[in-house]
Z-matrix of the N, CA and C atoms (Angstrom, degrees):
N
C 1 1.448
C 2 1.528 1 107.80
N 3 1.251 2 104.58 1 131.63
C 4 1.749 3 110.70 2 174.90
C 5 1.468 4 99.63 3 -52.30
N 6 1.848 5 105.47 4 147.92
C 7 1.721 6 110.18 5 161.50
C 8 1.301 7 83.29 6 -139.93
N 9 1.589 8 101.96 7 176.54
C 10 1.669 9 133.94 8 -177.01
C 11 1.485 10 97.39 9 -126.12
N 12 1.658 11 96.99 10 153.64
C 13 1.700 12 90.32 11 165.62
C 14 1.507 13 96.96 12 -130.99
N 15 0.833 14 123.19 13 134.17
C 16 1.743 15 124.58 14 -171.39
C 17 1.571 16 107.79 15 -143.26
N 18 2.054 17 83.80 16 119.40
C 19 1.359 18 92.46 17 174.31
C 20 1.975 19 123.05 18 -77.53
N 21 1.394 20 110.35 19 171.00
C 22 1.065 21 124.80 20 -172.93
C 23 1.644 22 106.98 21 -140.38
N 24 1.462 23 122.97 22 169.93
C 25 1.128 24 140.70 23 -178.76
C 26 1.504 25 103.20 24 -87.62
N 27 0.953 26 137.84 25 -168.22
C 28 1.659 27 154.21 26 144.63
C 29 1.491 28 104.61 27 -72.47
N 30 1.040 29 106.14 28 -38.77
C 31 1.431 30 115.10 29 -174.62
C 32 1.496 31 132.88 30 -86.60
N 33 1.553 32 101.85 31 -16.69
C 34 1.528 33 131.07 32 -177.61
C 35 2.050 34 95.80 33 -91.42
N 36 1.226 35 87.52 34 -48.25
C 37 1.576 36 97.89 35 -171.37
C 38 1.052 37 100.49 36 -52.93
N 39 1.406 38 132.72 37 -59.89
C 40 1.585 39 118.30 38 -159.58
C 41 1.320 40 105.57 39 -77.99
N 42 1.124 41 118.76 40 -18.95
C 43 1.724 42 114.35 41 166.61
C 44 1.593 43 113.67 42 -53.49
N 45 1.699 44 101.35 43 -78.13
C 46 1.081 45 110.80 44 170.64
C 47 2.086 46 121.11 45 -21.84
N 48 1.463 47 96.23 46 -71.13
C 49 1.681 48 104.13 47 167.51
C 50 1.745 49 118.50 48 -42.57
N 51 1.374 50 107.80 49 -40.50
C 52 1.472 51 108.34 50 170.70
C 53 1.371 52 125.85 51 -54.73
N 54 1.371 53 101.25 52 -60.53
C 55 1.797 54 115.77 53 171.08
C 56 1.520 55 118.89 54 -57.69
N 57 1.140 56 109.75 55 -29.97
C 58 1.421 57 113.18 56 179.19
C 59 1.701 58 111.78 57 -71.77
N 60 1.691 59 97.84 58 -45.13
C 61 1.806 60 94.41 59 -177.34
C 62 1.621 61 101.52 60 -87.56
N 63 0.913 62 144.45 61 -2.97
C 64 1.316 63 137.75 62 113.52
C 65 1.235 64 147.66 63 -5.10
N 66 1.293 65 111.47 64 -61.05
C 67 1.676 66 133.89 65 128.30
C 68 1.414 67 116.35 66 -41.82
N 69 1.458 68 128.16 67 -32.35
C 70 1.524 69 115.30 68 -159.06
C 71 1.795 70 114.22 69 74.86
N 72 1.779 71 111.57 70 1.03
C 73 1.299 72 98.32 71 174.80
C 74 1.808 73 127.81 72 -121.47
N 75 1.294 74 109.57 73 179.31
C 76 1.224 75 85.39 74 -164.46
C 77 1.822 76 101.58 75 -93.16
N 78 1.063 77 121.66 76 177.36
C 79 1.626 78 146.92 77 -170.20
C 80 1.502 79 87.53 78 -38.19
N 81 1.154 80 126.34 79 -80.36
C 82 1.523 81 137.76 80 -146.77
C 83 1.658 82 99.31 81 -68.03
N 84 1.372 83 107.87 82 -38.74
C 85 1.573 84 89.27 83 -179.13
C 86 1.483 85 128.30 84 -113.86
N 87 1.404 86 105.35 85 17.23
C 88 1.360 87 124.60 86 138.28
C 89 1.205 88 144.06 87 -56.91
N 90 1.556 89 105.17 88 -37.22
C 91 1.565 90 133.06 89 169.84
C 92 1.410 91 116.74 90 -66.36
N 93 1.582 92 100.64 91 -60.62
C 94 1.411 93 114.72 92 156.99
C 95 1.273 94 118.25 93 -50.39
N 96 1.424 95 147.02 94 -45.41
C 97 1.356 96 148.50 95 -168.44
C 98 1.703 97 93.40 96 -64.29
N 99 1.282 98 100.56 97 -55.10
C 100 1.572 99 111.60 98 -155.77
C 101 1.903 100 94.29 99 -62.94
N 102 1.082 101 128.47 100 -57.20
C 103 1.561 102 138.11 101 174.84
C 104 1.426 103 99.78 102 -24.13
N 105 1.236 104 118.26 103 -60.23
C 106 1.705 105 131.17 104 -136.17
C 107 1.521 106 85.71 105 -84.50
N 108 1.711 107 112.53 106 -66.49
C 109 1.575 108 124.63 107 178.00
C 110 1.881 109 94.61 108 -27.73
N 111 0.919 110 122.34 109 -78.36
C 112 1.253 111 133.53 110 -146.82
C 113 1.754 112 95.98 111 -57.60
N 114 1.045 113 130.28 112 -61.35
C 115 1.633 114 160.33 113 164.27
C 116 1.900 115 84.97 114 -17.43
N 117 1.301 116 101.00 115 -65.67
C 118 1.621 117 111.68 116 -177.85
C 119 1.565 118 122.33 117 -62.90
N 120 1.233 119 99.00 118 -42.58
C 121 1.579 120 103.08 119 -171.40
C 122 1.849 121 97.41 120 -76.70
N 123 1.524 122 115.11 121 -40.01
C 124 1.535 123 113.22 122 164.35
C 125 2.083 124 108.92 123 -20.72
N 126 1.531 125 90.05 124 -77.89
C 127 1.357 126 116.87 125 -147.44
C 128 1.824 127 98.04 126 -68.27
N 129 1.668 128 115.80 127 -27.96
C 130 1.711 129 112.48 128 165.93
C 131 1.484 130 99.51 129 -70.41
N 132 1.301 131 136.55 130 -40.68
C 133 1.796 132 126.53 131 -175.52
C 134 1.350 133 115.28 132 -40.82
N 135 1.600 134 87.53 133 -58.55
C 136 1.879 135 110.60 134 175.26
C 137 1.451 136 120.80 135 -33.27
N 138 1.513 137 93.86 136 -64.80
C 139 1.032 138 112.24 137 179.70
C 140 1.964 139 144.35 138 -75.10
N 141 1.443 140 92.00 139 -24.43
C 142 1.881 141 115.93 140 137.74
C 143 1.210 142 103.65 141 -52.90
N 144 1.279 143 135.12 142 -92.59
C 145 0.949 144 125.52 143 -152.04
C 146 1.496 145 135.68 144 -58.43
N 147 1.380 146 90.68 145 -30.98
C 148 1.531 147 98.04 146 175.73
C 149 1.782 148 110.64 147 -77.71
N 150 1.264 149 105.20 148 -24.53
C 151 1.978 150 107.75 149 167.71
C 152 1.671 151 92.02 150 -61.84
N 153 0.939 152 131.26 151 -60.34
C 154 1.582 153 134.85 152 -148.44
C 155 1.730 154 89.58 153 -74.45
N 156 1.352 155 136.23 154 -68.24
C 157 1.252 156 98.52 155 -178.67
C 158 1.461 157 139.78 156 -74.72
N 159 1.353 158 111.52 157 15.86
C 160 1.642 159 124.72 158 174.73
C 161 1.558 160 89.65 159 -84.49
N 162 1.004 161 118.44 160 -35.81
C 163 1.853 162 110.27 161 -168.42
C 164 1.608 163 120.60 162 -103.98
N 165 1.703 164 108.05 163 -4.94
C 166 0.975 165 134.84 164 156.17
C 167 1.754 166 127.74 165 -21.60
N 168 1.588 167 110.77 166 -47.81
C 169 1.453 168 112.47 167 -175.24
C 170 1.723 169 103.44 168 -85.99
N 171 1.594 170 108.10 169 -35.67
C 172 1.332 171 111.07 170 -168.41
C 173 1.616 172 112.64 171 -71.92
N 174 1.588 173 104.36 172 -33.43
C 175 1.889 174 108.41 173 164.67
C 176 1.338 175 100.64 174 -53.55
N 177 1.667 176 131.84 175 -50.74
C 178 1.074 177 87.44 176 -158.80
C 179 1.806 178 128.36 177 -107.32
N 180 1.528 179 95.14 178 11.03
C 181 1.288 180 132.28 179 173.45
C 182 2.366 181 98.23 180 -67.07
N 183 1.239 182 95.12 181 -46.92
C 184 1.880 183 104.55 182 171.25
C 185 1.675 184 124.17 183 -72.05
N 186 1.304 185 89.94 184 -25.00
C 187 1.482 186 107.36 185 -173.73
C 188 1.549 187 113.25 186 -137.38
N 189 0.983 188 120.27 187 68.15
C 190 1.587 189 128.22 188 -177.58
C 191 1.765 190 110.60 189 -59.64
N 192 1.323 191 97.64 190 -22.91
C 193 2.244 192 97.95 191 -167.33
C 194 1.314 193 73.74 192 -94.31
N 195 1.111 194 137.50 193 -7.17
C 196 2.171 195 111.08 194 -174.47
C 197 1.929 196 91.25 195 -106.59
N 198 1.069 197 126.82 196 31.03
C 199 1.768 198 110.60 197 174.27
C 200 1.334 199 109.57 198 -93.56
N 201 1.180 200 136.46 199 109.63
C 202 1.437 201 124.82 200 -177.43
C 203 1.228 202 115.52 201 -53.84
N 204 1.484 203 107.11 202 165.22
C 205 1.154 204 112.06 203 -170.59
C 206 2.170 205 104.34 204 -68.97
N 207 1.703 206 117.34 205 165.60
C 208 1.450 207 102.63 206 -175.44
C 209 1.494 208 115.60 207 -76.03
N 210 1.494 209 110.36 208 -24.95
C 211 1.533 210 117.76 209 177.06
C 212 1.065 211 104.61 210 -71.18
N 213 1.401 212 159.97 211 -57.10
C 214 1.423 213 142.00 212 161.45
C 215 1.375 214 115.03 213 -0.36
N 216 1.216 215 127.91 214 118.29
C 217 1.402 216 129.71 215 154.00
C 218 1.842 217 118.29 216 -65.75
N 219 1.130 218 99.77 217 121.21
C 220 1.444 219 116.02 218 -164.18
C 221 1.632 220 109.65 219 -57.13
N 222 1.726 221 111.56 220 115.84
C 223 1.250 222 98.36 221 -167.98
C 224 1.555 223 130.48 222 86.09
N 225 1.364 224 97.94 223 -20.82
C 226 1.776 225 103.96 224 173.54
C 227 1.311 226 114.79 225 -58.68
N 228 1.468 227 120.25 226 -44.47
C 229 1.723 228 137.36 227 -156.09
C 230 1.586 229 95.32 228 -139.46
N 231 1.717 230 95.58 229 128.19
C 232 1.430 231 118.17 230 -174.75
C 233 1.685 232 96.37 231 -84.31
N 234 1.413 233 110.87 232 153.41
C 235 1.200 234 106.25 233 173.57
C 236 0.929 235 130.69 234 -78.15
């Protein structure tokens, strides 16, 4: 099985060690947890977003008072 070896600070470490027993877990599969989490939360962004602009014309074709204004930068300002 592939591994990584990844350095840290003195200062990163005890963070790192904090958050982990925090978790209740140990170093290695914290790192790993945290990798995979992140890997996942990537691929739901993707995947929001790309649902939201397929359905994009029909929101605002249903809801005409919710279309932002066009000068708004898309996504800049939560509603």
């Amino acid at each position: 099985m592939p591994s990584l070896n990844v350095s840290f600070t003195e200062e990163e470490m005890e963070g790192v060690r904090a958050a982990a027993a925090a978790e209740g877990k140990s170093l290695k599969q914290y790192l790993h947890d945290l990798g995979v989490r992140e890997m996942h939360r990537k691929r739901f962004v993707a995947g929001a977003a790309s649902w939201a602009d397929r359905l994009r014309e029909e929101f605002d074709e249903a809801f005409p008072d919710e279309v932002p204004p066009p000068e708004r930068d898309r996504g800049a300002t939560a509603a």
